[in-house]
Backbone as a chain_set.jsonl record, in Angstrom:
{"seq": "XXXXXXXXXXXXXXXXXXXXXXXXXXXXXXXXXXXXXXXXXXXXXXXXXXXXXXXXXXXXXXXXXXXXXXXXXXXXXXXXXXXXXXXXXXXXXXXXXXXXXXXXXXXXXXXXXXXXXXXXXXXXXXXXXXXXXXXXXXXXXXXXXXXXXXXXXXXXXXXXXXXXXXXXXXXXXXXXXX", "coords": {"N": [[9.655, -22.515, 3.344], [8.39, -20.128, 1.767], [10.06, -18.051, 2.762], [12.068, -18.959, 1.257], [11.922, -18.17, -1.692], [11.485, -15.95, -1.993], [14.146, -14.869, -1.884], [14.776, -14.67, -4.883], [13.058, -12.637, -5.822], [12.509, -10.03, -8.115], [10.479, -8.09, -8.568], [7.002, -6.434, -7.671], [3.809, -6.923, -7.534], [0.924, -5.44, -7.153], [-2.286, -5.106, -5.976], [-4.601, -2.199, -5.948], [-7.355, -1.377, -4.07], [-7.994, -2.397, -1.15], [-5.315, -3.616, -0.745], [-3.748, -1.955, -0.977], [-4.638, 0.593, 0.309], [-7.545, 0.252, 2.937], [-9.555, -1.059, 1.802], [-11.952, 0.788, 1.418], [-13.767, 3.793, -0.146], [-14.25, 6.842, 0.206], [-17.155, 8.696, -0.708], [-17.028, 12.279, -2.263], [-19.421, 14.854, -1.951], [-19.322, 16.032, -4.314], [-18.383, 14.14, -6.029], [-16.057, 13.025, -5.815], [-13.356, 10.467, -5.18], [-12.29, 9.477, -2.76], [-9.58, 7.898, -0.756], [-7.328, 6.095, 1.902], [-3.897, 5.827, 2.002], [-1.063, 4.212, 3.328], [1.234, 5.102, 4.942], [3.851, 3.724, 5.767], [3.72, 1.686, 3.737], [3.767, 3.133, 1.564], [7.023, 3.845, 2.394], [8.497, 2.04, 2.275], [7.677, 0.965, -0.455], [8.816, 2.908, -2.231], [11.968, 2.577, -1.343], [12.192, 0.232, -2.164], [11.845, 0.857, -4.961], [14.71, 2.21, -5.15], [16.496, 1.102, -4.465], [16.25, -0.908, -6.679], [14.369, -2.416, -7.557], [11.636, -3.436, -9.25], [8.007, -1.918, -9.108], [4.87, -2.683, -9.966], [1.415, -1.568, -10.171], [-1.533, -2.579, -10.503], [-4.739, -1.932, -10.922], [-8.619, -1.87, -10.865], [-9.855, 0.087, -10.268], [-10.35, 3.678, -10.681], [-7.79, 6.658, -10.673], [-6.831, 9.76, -10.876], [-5.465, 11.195, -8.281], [-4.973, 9.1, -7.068], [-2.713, 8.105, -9.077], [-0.415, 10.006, -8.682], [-0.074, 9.808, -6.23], [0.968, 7.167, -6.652], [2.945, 8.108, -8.44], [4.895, 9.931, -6.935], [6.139, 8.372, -5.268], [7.845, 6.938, -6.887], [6.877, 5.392, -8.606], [6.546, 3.984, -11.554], [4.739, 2.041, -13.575], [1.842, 2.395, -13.777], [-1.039, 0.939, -13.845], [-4.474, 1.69, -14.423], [-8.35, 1.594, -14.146], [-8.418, -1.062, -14.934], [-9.204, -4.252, -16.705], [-8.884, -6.8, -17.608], [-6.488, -8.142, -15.542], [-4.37, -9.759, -16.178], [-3.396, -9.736, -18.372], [-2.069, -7.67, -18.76], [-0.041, -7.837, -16.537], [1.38, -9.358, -17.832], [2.514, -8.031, -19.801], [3.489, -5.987, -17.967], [6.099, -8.091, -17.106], [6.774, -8.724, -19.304], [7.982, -6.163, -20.772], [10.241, -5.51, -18.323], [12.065, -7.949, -18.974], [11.319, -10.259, -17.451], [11.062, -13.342, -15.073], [7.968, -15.164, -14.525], [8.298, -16.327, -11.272], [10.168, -14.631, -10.436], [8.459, -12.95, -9.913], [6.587, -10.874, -6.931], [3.311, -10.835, -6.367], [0.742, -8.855, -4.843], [-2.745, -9.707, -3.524], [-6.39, -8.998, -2.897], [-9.083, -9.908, -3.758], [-11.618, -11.63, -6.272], [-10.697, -10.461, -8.658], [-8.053, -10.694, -8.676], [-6.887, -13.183, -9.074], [-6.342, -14.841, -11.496], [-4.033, -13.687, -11.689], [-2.72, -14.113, -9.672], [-2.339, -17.153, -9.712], [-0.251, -17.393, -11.781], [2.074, -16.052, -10.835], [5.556, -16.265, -9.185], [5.167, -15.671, -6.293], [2.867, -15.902, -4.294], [0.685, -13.366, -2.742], [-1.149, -11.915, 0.098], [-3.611, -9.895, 2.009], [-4.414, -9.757, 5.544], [-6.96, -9.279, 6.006], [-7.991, -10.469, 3.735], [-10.088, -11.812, 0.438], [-11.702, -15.418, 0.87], [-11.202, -16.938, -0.885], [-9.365, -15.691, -2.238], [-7.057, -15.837, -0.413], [-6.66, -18.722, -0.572], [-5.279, -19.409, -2.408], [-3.077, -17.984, -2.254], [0.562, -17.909, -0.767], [1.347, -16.71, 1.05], [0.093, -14.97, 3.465], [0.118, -11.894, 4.85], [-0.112, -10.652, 8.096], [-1.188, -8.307, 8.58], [-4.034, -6.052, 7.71], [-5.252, -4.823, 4.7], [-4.053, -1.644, 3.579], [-2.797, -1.22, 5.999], [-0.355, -1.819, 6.401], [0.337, -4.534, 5.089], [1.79, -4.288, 2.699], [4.241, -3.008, 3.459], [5.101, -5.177, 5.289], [5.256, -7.252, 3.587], [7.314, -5.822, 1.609], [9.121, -5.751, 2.582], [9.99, -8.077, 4.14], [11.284, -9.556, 1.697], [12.945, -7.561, 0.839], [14.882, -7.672, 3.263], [15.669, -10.626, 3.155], [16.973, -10.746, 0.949], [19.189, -8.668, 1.406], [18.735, -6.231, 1.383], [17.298, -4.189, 2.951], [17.911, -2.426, 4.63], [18.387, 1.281, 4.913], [20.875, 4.469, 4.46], [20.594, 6.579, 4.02], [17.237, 7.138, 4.479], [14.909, 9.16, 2.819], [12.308, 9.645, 0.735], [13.26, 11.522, -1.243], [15.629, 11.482, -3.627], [19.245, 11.717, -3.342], [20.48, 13.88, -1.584], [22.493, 15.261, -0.373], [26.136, 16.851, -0.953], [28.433, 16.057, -2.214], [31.803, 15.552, -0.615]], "CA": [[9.573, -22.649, 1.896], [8.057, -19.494, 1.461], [11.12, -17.239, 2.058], [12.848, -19.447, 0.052], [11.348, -17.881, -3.097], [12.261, -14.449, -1.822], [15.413, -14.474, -2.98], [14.762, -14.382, -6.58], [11.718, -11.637, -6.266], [12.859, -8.652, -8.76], [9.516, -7.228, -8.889], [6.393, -6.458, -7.177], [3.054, -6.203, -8.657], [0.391, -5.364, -6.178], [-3.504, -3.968, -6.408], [-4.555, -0.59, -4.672], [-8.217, -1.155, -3.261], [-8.036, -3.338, -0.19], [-4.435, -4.099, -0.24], [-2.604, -0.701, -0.713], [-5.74, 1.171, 0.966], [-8.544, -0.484, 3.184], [-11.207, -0.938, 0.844], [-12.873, 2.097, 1.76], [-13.724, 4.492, -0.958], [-15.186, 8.127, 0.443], [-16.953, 9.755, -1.728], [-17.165, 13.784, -1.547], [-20.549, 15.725, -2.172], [-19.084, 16.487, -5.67], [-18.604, 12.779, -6.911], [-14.698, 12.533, -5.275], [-13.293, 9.422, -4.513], [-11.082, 9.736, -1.651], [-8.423, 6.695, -0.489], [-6.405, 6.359, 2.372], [-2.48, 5.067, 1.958], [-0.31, 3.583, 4.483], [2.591, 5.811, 4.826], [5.02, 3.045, 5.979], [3.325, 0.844, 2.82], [4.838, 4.218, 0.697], [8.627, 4.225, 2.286], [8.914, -0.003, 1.899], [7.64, 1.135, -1.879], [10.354, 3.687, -2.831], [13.225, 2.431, -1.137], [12.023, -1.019, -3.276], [12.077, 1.231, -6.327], [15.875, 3.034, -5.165], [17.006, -0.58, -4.658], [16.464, -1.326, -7.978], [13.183, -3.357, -7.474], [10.4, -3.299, -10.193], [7.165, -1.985, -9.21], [3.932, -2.445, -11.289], [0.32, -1.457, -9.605], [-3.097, -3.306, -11.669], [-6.698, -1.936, -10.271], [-9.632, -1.687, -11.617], [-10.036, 1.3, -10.015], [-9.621, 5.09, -11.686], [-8.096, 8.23, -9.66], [-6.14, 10.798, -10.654], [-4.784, 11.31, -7.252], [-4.158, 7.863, -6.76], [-1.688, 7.835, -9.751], [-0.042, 10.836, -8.329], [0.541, 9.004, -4.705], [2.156, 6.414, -6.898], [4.279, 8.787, -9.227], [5.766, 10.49, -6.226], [7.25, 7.006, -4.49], [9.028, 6.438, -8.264], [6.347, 4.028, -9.376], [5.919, 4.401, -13.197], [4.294, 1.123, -14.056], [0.283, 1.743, -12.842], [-2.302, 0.904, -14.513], [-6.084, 1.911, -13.602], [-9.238, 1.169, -14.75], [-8.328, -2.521, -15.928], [-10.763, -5.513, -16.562], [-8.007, -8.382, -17.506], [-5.099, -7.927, -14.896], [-3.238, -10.741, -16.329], [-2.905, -8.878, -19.883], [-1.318, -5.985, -18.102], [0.716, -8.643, -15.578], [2.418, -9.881, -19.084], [3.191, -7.164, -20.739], [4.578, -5.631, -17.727], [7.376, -8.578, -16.672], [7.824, -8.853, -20.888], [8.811, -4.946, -21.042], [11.285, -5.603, -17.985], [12.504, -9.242, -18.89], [10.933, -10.92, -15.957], [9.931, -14.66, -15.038], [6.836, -14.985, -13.125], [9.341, -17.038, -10.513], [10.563, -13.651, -10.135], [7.665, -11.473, -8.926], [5.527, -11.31, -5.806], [1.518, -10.554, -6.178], [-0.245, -9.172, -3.652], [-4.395, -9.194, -4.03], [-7.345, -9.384, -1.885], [-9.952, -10.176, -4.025], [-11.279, -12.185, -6.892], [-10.025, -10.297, -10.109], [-6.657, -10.815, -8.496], [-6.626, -14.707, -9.117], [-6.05, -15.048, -13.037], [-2.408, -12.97, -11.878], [-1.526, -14.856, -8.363], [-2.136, -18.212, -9.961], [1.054, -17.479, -12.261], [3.627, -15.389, -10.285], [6.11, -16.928, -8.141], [5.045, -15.478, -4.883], [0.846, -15.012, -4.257], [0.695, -12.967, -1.116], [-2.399, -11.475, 0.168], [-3.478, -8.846, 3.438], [-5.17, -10.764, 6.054], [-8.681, -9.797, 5.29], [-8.608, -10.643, 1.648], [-11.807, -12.948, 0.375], [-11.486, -16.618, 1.642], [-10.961, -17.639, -2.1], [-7.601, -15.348, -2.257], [-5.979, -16.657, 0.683], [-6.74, -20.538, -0.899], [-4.117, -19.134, -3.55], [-1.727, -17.592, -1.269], [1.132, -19.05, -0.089], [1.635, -16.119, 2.383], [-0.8, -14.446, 4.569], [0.29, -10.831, 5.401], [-0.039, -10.217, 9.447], [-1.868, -6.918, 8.461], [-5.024, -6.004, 6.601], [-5.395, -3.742, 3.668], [-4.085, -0.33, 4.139], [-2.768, -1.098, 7.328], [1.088, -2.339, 6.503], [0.834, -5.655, 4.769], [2.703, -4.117, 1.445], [5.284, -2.807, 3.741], [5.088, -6.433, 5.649], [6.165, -8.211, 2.081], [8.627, -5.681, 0.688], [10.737, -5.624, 3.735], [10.741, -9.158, 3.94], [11.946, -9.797, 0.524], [14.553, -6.879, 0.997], [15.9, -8.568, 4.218], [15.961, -11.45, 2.522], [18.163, -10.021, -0.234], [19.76, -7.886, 2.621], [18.615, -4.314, 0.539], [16.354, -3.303, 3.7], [18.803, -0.858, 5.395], [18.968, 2.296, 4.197], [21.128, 4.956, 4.938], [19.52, 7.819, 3.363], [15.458, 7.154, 4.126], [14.307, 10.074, 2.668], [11.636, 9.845, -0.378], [13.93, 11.938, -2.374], [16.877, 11.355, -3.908], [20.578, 11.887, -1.917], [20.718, 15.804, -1.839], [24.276, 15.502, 0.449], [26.674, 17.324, -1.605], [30.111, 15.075, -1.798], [33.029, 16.81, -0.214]], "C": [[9.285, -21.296, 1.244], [9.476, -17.963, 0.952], [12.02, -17.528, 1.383], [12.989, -18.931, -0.917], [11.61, -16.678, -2.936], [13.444, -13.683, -2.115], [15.93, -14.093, -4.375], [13.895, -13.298, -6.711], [13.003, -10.467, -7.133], [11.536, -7.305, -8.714], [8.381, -7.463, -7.73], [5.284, -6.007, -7.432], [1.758, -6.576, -7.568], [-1.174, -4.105, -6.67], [-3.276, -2.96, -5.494], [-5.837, -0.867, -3.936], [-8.338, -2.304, -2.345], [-6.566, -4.216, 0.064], [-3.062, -2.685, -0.081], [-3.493, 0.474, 0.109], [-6.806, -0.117, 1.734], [-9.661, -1.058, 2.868], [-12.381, -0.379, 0.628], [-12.684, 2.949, 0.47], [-15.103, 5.832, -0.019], [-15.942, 8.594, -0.628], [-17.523, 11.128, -1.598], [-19.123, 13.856, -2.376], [-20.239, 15.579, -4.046], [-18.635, 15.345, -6.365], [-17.071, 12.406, -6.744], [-14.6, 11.598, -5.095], [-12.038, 9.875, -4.188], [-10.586, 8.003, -1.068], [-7.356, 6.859, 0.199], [-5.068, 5.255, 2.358], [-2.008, 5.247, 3.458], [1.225, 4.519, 4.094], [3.693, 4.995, 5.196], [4.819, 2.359, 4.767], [4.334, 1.708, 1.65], [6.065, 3.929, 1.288], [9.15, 2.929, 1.756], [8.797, 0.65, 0.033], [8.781, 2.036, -2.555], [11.175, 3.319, -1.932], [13.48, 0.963, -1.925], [12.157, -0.33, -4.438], [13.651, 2.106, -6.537], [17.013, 1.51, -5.619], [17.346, -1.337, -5.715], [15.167, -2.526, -8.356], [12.182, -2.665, -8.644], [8.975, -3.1, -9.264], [5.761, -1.726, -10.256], [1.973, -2.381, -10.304], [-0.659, -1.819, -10.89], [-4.095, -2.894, -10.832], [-7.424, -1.831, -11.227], [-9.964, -0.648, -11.47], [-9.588, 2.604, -11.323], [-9.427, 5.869, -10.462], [-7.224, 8.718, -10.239], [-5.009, 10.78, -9.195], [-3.991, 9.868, -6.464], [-2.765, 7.637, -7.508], [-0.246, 9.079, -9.443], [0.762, 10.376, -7.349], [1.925, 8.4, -5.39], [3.091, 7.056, -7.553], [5.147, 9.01, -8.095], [6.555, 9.426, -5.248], [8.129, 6.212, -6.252], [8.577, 5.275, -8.92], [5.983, 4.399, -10.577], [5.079, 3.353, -14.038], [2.505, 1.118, -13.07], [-0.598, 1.846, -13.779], [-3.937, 0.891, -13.838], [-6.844, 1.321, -14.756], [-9.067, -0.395, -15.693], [-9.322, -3.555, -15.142], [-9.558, -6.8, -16.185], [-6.566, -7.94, -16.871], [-3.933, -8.953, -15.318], [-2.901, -10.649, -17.725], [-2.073, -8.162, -19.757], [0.01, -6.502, -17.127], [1.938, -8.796, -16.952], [3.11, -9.176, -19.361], [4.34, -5.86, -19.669], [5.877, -6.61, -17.644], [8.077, -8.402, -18.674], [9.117, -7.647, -21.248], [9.88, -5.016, -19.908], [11.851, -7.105, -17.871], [12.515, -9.888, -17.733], [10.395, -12.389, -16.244], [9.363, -14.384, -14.044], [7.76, -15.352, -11.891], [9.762, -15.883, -9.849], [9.744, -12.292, -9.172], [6.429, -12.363, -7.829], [4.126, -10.573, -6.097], [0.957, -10.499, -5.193], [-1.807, -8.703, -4.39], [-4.999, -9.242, -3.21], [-8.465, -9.711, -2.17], [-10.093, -10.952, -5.169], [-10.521, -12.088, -8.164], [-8.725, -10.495, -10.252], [-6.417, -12.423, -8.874], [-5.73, -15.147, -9.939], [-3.837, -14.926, -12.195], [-1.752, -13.758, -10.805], [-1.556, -16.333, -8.34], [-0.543, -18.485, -10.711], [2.484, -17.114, -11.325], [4.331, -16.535, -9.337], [5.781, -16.874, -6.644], [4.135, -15.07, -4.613], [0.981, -14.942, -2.954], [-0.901, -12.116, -1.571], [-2.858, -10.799, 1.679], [-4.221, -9.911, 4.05], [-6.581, -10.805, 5.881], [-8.585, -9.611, 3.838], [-10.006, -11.656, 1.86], [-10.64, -14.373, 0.368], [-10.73, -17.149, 0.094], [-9.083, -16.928, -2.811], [-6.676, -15.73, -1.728], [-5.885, -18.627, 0.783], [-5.781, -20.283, -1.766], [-3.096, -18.691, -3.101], [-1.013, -18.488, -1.144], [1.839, -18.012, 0.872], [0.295, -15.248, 2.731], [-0.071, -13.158, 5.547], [-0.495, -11.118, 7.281], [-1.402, -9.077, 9.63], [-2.953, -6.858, 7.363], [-4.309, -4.76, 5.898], [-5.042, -2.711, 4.023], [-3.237, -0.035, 5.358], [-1.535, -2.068, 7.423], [1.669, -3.762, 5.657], [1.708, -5.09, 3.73], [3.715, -3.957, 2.004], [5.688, -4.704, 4.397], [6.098, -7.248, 4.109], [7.602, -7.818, 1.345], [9.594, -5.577, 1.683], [11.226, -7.135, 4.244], [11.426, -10.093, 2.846], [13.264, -9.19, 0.482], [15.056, -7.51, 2.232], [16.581, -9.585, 4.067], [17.183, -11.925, 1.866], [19.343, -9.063, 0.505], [19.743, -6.413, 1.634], [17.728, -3.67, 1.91], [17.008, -2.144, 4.233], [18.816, 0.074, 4.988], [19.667, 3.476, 4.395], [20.487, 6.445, 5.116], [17.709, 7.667, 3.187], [14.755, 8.455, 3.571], [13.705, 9.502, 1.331], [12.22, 10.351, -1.582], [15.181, 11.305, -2.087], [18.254, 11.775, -3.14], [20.945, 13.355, -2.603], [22.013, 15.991, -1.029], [25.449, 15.691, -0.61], [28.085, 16.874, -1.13], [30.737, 16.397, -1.715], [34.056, 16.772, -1.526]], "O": [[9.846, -21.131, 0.161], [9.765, -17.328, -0.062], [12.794, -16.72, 0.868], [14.124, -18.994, -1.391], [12.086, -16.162, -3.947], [13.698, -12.519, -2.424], [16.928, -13.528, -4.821], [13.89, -12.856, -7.859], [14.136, -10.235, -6.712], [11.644, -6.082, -8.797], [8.537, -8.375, -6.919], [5.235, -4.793, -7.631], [1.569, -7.729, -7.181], [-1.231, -3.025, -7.257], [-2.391, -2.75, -4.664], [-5.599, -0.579, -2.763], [-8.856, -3.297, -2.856], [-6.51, -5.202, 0.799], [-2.026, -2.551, 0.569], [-2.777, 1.359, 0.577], [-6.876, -1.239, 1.233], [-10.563, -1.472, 3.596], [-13.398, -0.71, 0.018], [-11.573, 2.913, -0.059], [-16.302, 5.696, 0.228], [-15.279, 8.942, -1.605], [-18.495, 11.243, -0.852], [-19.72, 13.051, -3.091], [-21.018, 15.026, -4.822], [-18.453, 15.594, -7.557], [-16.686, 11.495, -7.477], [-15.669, 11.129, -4.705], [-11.112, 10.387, -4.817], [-11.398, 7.078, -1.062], [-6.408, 7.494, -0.262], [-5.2, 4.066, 2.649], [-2.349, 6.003, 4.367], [1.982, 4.452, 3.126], [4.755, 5.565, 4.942], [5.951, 2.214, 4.305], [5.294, 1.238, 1.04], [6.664, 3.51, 0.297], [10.07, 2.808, 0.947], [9.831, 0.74, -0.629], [9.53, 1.592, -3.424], [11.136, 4.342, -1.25], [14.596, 0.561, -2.254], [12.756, -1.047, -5.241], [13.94, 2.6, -7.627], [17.786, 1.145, -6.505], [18.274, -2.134, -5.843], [15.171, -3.306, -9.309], [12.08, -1.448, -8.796], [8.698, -4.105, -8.609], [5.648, -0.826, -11.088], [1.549, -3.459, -9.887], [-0.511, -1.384, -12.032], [-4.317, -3.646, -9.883], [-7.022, -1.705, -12.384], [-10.47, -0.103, -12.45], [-8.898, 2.546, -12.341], [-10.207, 5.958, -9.513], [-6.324, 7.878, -10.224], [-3.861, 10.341, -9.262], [-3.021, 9.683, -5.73], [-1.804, 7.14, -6.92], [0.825, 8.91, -10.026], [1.992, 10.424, -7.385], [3.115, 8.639, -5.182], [4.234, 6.653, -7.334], [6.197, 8.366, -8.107], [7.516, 9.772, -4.562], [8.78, 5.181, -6.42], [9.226, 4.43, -9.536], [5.044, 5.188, -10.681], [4.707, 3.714, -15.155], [2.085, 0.355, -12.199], [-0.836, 2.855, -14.444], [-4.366, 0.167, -12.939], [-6.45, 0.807, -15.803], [-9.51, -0.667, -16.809], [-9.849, -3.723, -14.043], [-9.351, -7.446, -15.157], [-5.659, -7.472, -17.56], [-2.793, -8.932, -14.855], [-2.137, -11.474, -18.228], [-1.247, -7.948, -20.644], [0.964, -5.745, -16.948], [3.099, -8.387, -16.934], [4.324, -9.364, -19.294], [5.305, -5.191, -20.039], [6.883, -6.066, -18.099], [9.187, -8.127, -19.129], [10.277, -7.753, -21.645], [10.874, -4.478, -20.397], [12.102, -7.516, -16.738], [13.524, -10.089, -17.057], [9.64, -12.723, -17.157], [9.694, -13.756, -13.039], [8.049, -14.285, -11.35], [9.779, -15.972, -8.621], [10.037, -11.386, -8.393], [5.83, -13.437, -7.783], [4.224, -9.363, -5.894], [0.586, -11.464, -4.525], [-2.064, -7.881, -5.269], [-4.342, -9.611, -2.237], [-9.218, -9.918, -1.218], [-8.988, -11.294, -5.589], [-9.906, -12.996, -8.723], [-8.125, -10.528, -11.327], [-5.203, -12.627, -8.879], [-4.661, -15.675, -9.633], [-2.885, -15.707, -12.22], [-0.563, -14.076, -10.843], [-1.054, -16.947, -7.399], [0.204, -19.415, -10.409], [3.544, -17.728, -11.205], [3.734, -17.5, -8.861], [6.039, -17.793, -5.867], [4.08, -13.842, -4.549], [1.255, -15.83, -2.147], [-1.49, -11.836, -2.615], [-2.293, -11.367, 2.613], [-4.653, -10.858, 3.395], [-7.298, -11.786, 5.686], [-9.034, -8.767, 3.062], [-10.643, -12.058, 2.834], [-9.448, -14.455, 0.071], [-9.664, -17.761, 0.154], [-8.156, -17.42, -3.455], [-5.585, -15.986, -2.238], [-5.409, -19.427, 1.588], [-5.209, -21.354, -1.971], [-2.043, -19.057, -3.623], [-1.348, -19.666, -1.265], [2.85, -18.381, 1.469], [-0.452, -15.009, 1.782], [0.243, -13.344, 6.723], [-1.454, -11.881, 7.393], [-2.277, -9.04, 10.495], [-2.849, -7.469, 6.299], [-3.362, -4.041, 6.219], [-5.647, -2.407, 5.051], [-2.975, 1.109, 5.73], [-1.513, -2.97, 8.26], [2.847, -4.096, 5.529], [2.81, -5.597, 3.942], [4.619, -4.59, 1.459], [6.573, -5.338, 3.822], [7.266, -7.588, 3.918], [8.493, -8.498, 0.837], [10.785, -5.325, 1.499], [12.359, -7.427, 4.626], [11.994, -11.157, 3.094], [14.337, -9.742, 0.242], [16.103, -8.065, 1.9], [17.713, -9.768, 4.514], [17.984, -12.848, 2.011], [20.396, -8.865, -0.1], [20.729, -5.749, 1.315], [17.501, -2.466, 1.788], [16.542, -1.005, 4.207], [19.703, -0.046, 4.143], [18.697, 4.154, 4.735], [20.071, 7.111, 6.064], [17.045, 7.953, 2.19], [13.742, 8.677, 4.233], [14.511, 8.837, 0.681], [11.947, 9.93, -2.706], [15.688, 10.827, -1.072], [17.996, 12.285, -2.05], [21.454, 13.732, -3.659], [22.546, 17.094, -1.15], [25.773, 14.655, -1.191], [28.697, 17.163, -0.102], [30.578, 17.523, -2.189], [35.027, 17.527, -1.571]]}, "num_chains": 1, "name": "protein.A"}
């Protein structure tokens, strides 16, 4: 039933602390917060945004460097520091004419609820809180940080048959036609 609904995903609207990172936050001597990404979680994310896939990131979190990570995989839809994620959920599918039906949510905790009660597809890493994965209707393989984002967008693109790519590179196709 589940990949059923995979077929229609256009979008993908996914937090950052404990599902795009482990839920670890370093912090330096000098008041840094440091966050480690999943480098396969990044190539699943831009070859979903070459594809033609919508991504939209909601934390509550703030970083600088976090919004950076996401600029450079071609994500332009992130929002930090938010309270009501399902204000920010709206107004992104409104600005790209989306039905919920259409996008997948991943969360791992409770502020994520409000947003993976609506969407079509509430996914969640395997250690999310007990009360996220009662809203799920998939259950990533992988915790936080540690592949579930790539886990979801490659089974949506298989789905859709967009996973292949010929050109994996991060950038754009620099092969100069004959």
């Amino acid at each position: 039933m589940f990949l059923s609904k995979l077929k229609d995903i256009k979008a993908f609207v996914l937090d950052i602390d404990g599902v795009l990172t482990d839920a670890t936050i370093l912090v330096t001597e000098t008041g840094e917060q440091l966050r480690r990404f999943n480098v396969r979680d990044g190539y699943a994310m831009q070859l979903a945004v070459k594809k033609g896939y919508f991504i939209c990131v909601i934390s509550g979190g703030k970083s600088q460097t976090v919004t950076l990570r996401l600029k450079g995989l071609g994500i332009t839809d992130v929002h930090l520091g938010v309270d009501k994620k399902l204000e920010v959920y709206r107004t992104f599918i409104e600005k790209h004419g989306l039905k919920d039906e259409e996008v997948l949510y991943m969360g791992d905790d409770i502020p994520d609820i409000p947003v993976m009660r609506v969407v079509g597809a509430p996914t969640c890493p395997a250690d999310a809180v007990e009360e996220v994965k009662s809203v799920s209707e998939y259950i990533s393989g992988k915790n936080g940080g540690f592949g579930c984002v790539r886990d979801v967008i490659e089974k949506v693109l298989r789905v859709q048959g967009n996973w292949y790519d010929l050109n994996p590179s991060a950038q754009e196709d620099t092969i100069p036609s004959a």
